[in-house]
PDB file with SEQRES, HELIX, SHEET and CRYST1 records, atoms N, CA, C and O in Angstrom:
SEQRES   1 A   54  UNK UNK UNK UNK UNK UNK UNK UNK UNK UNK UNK UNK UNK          
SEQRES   2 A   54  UNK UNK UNK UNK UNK UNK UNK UNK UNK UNK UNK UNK UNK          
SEQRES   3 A   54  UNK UNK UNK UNK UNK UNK UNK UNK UNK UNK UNK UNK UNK          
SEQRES   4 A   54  UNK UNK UNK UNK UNK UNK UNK UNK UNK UNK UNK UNK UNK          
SEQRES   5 A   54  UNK UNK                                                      
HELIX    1 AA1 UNK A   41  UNK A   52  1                                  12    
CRYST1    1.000    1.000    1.000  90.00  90.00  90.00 P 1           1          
ATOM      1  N   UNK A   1    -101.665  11.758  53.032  1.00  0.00           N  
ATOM      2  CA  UNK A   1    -100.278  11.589  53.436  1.00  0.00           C  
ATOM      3  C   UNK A   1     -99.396  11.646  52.192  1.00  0.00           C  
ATOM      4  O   UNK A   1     -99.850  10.964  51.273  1.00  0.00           O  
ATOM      5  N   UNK A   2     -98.296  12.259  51.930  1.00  0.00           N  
ATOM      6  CA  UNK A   2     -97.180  12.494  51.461  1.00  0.00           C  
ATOM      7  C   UNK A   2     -96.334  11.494  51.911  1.00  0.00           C  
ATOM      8  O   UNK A   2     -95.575  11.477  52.880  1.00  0.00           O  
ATOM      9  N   UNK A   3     -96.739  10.099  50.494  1.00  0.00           N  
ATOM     10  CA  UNK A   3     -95.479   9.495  50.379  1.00  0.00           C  
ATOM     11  C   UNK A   3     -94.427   9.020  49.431  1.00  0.00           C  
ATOM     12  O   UNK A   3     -94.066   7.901  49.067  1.00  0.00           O  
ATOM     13  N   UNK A   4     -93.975  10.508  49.090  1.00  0.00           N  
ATOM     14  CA  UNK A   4     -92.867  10.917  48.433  1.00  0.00           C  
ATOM     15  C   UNK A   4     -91.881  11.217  48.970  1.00  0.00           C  
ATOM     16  O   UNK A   4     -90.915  11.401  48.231  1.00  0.00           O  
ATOM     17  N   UNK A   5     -91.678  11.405  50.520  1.00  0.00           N  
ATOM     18  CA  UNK A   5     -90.612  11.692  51.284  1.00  0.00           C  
ATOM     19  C   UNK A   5     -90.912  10.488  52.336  1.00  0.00           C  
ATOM     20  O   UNK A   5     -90.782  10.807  53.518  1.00  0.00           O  
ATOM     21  N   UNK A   6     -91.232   9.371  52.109  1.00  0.00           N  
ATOM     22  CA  UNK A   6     -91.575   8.279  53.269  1.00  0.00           C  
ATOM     23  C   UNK A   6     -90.348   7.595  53.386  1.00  0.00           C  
ATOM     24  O   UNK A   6     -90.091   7.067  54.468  1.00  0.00           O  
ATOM     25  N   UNK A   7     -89.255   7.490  52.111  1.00  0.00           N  
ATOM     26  CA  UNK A   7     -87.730   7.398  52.311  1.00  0.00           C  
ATOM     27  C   UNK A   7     -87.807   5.494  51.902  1.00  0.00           C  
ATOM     28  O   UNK A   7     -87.099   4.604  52.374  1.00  0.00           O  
ATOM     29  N   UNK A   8     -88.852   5.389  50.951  1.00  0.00           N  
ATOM     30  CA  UNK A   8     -88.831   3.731  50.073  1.00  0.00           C  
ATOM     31  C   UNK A   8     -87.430   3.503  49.420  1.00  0.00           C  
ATOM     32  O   UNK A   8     -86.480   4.203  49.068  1.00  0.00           O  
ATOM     33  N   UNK A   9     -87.869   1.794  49.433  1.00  0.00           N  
ATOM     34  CA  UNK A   9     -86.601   1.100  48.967  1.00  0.00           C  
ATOM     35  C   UNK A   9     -86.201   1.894  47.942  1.00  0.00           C  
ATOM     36  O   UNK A   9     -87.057   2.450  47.254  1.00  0.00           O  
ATOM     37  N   UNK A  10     -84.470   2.112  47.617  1.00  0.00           N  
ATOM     38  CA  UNK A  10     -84.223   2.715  46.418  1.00  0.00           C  
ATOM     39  C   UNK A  10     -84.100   1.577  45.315  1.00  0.00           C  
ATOM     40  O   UNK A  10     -83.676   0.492  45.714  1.00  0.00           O  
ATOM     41  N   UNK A  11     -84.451   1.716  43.872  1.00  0.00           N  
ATOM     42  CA  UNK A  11     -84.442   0.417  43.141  1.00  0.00           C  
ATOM     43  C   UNK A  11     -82.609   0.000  42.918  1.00  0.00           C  
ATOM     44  O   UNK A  11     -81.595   0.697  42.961  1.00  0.00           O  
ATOM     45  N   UNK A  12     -82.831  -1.366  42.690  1.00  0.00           N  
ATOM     46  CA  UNK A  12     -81.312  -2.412  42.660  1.00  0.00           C  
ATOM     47  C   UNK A  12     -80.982  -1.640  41.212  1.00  0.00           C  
ATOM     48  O   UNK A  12     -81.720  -1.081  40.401  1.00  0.00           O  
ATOM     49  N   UNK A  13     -79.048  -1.941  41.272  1.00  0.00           N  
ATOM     50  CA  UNK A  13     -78.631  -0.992  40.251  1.00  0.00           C  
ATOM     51  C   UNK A  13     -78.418  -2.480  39.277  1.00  0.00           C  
ATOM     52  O   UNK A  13     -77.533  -2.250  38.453  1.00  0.00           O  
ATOM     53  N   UNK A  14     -78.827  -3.562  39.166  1.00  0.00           N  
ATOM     54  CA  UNK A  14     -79.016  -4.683  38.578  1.00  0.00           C  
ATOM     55  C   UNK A  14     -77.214  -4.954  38.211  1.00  0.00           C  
ATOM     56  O   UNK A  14     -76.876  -5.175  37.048  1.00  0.00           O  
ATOM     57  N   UNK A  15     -76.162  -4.899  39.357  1.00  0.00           N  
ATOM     58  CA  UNK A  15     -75.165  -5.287  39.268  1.00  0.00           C  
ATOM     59  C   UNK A  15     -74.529  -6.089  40.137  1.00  0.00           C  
ATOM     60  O   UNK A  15     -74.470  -5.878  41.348  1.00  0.00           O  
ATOM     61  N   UNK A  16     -73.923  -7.242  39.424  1.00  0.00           N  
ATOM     62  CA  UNK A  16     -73.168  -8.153  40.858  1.00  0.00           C  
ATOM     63  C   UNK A  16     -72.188  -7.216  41.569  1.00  0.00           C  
ATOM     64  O   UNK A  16     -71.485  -6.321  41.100  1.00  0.00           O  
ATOM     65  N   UNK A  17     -72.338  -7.694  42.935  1.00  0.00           N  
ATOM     66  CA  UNK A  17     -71.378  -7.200  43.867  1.00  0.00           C  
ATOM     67  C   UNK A  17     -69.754  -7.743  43.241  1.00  0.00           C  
ATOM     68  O   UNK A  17     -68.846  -7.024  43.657  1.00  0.00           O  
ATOM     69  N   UNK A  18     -69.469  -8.467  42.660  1.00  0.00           N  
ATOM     70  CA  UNK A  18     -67.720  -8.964  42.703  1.00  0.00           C  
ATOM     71  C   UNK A  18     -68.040  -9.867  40.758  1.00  0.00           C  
ATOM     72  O   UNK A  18     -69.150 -10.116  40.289  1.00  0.00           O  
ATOM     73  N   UNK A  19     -66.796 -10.115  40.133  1.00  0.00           N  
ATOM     74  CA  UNK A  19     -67.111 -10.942  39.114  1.00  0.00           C  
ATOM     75  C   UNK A  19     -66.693 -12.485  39.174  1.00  0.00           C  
ATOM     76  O   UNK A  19     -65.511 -12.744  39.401  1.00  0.00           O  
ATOM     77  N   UNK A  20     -67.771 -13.697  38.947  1.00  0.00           N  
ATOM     78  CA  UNK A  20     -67.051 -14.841  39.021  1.00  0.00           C  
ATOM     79  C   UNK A  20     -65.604 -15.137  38.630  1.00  0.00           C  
ATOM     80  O   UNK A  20     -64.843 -14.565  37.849  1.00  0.00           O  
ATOM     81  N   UNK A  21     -65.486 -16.006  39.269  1.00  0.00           N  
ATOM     82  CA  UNK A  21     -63.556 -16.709  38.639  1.00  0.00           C  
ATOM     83  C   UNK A  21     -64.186 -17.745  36.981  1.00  0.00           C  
ATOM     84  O   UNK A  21     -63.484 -18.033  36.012  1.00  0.00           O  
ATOM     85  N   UNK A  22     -65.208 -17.975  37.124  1.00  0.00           N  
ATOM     86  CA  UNK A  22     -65.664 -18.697  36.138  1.00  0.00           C  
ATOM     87  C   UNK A  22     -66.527 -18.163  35.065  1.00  0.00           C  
ATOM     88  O   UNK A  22     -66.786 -18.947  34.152  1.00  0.00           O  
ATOM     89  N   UNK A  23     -67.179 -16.585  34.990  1.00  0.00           N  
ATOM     90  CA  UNK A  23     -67.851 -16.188  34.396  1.00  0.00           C  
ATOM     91  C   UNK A  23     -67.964 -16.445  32.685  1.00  0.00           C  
ATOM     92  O   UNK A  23     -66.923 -16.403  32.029  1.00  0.00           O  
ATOM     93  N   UNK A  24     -69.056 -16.665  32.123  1.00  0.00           N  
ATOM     94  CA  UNK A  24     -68.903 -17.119  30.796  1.00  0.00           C  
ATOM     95  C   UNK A  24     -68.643 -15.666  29.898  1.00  0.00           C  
ATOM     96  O   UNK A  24     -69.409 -14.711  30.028  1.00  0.00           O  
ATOM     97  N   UNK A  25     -67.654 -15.640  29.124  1.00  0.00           N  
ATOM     98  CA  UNK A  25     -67.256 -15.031  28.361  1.00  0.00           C  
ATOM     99  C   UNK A  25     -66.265 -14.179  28.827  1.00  0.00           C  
ATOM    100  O   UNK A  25     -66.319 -12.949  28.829  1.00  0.00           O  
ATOM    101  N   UNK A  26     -65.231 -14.980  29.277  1.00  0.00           N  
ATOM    102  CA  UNK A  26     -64.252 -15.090  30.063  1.00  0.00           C  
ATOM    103  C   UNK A  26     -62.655 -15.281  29.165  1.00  0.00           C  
ATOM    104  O   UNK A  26     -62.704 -16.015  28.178  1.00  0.00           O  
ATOM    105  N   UNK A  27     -61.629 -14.794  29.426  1.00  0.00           N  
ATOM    106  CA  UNK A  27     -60.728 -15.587  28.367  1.00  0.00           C  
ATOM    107  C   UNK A  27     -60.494 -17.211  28.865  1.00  0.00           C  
ATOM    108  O   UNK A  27     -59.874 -18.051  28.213  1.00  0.00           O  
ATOM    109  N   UNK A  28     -61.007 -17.384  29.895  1.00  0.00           N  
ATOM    110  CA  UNK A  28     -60.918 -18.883  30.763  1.00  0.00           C  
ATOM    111  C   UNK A  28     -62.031 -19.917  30.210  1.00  0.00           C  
ATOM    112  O   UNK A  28     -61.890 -21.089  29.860  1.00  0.00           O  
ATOM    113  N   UNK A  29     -63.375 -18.965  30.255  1.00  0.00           N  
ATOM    114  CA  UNK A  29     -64.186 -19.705  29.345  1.00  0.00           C  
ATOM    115  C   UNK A  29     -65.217 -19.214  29.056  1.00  0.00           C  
ATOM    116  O   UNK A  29     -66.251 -18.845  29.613  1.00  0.00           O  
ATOM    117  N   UNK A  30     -64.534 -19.285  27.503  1.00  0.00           N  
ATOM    118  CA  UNK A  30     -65.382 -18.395  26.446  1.00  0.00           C  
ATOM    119  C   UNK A  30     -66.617 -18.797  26.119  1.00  0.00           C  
ATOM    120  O   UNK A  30     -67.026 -19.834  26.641  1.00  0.00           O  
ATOM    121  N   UNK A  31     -67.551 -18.001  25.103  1.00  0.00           N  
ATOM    122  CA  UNK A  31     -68.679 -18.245  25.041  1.00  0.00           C  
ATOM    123  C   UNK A  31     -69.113 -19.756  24.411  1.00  0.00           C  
ATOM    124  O   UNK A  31     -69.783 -20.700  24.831  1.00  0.00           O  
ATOM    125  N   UNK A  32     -68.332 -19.452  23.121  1.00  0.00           N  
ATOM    126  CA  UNK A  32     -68.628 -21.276  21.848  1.00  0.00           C  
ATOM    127  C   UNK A  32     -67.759 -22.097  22.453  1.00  0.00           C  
ATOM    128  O   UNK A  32     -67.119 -22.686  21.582  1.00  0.00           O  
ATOM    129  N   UNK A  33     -67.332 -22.514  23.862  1.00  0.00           N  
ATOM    130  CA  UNK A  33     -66.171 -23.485  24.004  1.00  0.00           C  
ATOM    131  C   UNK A  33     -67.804 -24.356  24.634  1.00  0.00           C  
ATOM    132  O   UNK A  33     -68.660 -23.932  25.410  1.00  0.00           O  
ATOM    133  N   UNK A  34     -67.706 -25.602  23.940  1.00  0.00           N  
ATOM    134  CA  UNK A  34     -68.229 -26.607  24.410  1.00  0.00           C  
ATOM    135  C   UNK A  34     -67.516 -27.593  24.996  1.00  0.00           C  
ATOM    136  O   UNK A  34     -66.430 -27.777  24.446  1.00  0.00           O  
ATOM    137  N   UNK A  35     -67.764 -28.352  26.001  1.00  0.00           N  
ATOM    138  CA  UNK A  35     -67.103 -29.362  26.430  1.00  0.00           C  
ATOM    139  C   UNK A  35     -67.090 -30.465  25.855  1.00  0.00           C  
ATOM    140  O   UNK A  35     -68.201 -30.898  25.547  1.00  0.00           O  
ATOM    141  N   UNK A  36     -65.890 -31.305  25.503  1.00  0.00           N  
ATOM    142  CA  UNK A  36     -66.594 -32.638  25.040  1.00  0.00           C  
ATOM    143  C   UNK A  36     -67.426 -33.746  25.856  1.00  0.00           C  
ATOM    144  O   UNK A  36     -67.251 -34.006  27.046  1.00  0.00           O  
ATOM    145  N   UNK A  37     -68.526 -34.455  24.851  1.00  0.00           N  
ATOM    146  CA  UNK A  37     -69.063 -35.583  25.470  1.00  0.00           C  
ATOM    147  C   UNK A  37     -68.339 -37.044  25.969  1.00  0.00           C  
ATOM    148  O   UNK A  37     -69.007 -38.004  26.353  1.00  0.00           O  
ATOM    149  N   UNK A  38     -67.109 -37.038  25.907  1.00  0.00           N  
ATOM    150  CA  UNK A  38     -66.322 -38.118  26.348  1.00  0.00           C  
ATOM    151  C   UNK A  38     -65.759 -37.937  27.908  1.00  0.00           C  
ATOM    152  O   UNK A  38     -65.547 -38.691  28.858  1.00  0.00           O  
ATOM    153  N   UNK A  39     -65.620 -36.341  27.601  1.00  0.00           N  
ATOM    154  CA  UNK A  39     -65.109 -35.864  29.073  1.00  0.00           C  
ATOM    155  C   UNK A  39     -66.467 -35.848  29.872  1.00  0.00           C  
ATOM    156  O   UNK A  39     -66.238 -35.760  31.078  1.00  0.00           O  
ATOM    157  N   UNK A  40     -67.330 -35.886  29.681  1.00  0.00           N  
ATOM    158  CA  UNK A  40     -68.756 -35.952  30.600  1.00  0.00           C  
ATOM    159  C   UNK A  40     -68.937 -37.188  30.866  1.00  0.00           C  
ATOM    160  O   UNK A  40     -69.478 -37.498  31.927  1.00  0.00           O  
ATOM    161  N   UNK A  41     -68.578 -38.018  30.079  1.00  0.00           N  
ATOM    162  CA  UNK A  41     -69.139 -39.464  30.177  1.00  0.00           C  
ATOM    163  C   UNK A  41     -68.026 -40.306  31.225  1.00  0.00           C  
ATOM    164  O   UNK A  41     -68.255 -41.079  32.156  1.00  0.00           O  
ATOM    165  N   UNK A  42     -67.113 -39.949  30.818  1.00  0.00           N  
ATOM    166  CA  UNK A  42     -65.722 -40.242  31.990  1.00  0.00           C  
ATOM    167  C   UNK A  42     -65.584 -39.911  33.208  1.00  0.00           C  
ATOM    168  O   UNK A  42     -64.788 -40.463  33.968  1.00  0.00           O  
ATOM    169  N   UNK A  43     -66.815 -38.401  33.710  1.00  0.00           N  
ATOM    170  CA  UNK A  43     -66.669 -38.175  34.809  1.00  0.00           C  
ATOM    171  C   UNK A  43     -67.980 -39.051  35.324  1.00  0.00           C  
ATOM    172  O   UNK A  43     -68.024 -39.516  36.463  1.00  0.00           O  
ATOM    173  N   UNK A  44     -69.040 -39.220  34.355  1.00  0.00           N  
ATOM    174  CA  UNK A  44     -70.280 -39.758  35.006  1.00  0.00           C  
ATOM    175  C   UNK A  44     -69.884 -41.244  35.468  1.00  0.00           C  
ATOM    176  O   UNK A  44     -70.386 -41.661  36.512  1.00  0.00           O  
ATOM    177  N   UNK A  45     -68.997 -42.070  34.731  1.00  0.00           N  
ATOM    178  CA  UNK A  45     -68.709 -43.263  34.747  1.00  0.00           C  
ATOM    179  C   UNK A  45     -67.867 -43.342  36.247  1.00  0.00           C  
ATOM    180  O   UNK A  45     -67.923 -44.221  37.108  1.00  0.00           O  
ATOM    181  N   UNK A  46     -67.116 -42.151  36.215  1.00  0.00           N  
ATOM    182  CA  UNK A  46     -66.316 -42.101  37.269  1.00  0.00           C  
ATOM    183  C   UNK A  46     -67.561 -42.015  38.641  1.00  0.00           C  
ATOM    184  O   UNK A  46     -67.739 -42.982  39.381  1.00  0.00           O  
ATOM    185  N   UNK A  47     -67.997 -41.277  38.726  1.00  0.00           N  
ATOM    186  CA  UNK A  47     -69.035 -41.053  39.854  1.00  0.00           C  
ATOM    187  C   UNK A  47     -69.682 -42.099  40.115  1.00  0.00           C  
ATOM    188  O   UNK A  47     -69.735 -42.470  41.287  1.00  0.00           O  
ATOM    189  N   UNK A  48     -70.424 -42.937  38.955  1.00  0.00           N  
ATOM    190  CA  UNK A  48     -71.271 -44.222  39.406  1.00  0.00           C  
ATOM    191  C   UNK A  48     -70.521 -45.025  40.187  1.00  0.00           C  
ATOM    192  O   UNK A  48     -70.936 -45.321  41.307  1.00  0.00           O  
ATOM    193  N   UNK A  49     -68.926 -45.646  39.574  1.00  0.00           N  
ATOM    194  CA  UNK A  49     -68.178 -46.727  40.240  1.00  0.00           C  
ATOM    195  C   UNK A  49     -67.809 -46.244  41.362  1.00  0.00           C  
ATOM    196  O   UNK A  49     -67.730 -47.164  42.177  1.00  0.00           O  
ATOM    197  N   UNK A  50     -67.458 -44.935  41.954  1.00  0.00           N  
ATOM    198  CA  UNK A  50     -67.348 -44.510  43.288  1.00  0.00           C  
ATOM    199  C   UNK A  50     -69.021 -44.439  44.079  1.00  0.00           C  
ATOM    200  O   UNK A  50     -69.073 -44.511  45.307  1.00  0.00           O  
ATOM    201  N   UNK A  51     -69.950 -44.335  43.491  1.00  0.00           N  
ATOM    202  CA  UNK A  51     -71.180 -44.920  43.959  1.00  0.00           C  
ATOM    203  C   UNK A  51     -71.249 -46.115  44.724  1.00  0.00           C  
ATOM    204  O   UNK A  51     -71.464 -46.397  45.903  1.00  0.00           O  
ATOM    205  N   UNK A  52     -70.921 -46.907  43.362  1.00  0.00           N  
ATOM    206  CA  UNK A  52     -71.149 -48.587  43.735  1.00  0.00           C  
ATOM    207  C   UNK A  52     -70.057 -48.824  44.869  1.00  0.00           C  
ATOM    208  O   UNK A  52     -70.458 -49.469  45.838  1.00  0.00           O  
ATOM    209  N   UNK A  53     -68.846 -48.429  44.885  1.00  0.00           N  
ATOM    210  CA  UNK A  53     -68.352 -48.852  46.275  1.00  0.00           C  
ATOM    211  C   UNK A  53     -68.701 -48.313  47.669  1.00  0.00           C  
ATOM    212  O   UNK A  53     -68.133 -48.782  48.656  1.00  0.00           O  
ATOM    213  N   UNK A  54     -69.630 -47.330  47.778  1.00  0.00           N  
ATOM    214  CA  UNK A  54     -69.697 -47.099  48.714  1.00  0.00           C  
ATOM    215  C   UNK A  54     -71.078 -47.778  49.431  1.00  0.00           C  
ATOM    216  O   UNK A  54     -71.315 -47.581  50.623  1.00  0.00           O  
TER     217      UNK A  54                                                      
END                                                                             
């Protein structure tokens, strides 16, 4: 059998369909922008005490 004309998957063109709003290397957010660790710790702190009240 001849299956060279059996009509197989064609291979993926290894591209996203659309580009994130957030994609890294972005002018929104660039590659070396690190976040600070105060702003992490403020949201974690924030999350636990909305924890504990619930």
């Amino acid at each position: 059998m001849d299956y060279s004309k059996s009509g197989n998957a064609k291979m993926g063109k290894n591209k996203p369909r659309h580009s994130e709003h957030n994609a890294r290397g972005t002018e929104k957010n660039p590659y070396a922008k690190q976040p600070p660790k105060a702003e992490l710790l403020a949201r974690m702190k924030a999350a636990a005490e909305k924890a504990k009240k619930d």
